[in-house]
C-alpha positions as CSV (number, residue, x, y, z in Angstrom):
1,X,27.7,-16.6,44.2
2,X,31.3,-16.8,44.1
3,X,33.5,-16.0,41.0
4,X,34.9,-19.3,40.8
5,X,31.6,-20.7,39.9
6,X,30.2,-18.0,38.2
7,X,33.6,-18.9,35.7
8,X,32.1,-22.8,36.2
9,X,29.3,-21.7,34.0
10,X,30.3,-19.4,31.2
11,X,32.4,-21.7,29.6
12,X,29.9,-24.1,29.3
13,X,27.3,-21.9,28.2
14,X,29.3,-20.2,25.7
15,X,29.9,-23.7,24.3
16,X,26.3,-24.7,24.3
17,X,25.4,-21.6,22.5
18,X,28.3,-22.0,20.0
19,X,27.3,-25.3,19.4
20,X,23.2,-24.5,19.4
21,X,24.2,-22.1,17.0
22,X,26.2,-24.2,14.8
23,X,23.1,-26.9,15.0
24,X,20.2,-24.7,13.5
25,X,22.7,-24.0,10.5
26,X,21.4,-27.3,9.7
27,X,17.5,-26.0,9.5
28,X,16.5,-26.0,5.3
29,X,14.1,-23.6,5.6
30,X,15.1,-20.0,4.5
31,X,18.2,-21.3,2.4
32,X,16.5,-21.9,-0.9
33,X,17.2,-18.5,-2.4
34,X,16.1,-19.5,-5.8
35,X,13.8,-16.7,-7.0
36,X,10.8,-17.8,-9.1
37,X,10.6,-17.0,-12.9
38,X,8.9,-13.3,-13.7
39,X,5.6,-14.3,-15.5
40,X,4.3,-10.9,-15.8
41,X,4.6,-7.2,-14.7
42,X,2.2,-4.9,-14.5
43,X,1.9,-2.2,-17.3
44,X,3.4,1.1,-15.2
45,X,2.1,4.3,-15.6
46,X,6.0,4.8,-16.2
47,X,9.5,3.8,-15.5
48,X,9.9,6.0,-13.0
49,X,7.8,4.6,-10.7
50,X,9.3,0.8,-11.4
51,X,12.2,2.2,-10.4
52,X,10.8,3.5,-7.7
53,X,8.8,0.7,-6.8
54,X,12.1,-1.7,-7.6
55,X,14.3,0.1,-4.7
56,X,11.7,0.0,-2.1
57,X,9.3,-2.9,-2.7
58,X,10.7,-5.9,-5.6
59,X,13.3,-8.0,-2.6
60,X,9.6,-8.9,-0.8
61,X,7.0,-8.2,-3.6
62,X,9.0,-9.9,-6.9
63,X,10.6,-12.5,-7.6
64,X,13.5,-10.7,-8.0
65,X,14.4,-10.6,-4.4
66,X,18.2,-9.9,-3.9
67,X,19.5,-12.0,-1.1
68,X,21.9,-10.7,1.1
69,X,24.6,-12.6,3.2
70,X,22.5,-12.8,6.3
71,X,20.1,-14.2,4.8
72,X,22.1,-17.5,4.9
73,X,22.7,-17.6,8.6
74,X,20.2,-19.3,10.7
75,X,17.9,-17.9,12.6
76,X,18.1,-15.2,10.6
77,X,17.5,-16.9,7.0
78,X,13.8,-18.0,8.7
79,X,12.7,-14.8,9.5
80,X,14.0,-13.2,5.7
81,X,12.2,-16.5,3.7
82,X,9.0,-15.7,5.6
83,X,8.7,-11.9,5.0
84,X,9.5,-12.5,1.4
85,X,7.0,-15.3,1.4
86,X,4.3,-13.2,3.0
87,X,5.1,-10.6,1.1
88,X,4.8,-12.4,-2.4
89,X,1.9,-13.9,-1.4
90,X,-0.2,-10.6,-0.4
91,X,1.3,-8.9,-3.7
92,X,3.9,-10.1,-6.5
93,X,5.0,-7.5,-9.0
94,X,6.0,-10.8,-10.8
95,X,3.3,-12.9,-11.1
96,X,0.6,-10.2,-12.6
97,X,-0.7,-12.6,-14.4
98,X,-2.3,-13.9,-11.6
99,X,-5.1,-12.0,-9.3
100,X,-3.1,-9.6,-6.6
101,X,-5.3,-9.5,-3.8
102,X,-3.6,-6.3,-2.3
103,X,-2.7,-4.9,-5.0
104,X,-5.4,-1.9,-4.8
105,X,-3.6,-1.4,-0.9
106,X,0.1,-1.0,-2.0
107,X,-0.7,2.8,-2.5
108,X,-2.4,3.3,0.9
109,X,0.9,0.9,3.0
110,X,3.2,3.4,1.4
111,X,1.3,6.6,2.1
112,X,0.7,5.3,5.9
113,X,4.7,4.4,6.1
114,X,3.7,0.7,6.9
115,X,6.1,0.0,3.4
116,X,8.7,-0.8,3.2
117,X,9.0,-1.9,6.8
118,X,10.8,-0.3,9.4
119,X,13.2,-3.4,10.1
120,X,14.0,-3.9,6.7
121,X,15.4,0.3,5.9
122,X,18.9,-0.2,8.0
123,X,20.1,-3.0,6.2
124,X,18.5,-1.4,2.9
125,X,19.6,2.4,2.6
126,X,18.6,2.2,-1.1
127,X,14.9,1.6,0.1
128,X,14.7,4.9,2.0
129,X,13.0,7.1,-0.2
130,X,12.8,10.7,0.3
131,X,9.5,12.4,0.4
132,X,9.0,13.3,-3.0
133,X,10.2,9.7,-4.4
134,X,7.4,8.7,-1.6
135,X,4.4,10.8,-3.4
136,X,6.0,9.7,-6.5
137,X,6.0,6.2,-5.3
138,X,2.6,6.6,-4.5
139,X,1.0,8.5,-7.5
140,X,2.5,5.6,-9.5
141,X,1.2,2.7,-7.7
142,X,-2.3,4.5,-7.8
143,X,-2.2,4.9,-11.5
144,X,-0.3,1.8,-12.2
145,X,-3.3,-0.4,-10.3
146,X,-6.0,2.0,-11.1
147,X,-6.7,2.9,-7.3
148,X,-6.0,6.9,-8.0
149,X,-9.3,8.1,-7.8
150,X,-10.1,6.1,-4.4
151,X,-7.6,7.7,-2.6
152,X,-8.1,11.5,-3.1
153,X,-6.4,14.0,-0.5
């Protein structure tokens, strides 16, 4: 193909993606960033381990999620809303009051470095843990759920 119409069909292109982009700005879903009220937490084993569990776990398994700027910008806001909302659902440090149906797991993703997901540690350098704040992580999720004695190593 010659360069002249090769040049035909960036311009257009880059305008349709421009404008495509501009479109699905308009797409509600991933933009409410309202986090739900805390209705309970669990009782830690110790502070420590919130802490812990705050810096690697609480912006997908709380209601305390922290939302950063790109999660504003479609099509990125749609995947952010939907690991948070999988997230909560499967386990919510907020809502103990409630039956956590993985809760007895979150132990077990840690130690098998399933959590915190690997796409969410670049944007999240605070959720890299180093290996002892990973057993610690761990311990405390065991005794904090009462899953310690499952897991022996």
């Amino acid at each position: 193909m010659p360069e002249k119409k090769k040049r035909r069909f960036v311009k257009p292109l880059l305008l349709g993606l421009i404008t495509l982009a501009a479109v699905i700005q308009l797409v509600p879903y991933g933009r409410d960033h309202t986090n739900p009220s805390v209705t309970g937490e669990p009782q830690w084993d110790s502070a420590a381990t919130r802490d812990l569990a705050k810096r690697a776990c609480f912006d997908c398994h709380s209601n305390e999620t922290v939302w950063p700027w790109y999660s504003h910008v479609a099509p990125i806001s749609w995947l952010v809303q939907r690991d948070v909302d999988e997230g909560r659902e499967k386990l919510n440090f907020s809502e103990w009051d409630r039956p956590q149906k993985e809760a007895d797991e979150a132990a077990e993703a840690v130690r098998e470095g399933e959590m915190p997901m690997w796409i969410y540690l670049p944007t999240h350098p605070e959720a890299r843990l180093t290996d002892a704040e990973t057993q610690a992580l761990i311990s405390g999720l065991e005794a904090t759920t009462g899953t310690k004695d499952e897991h022996k190593d």
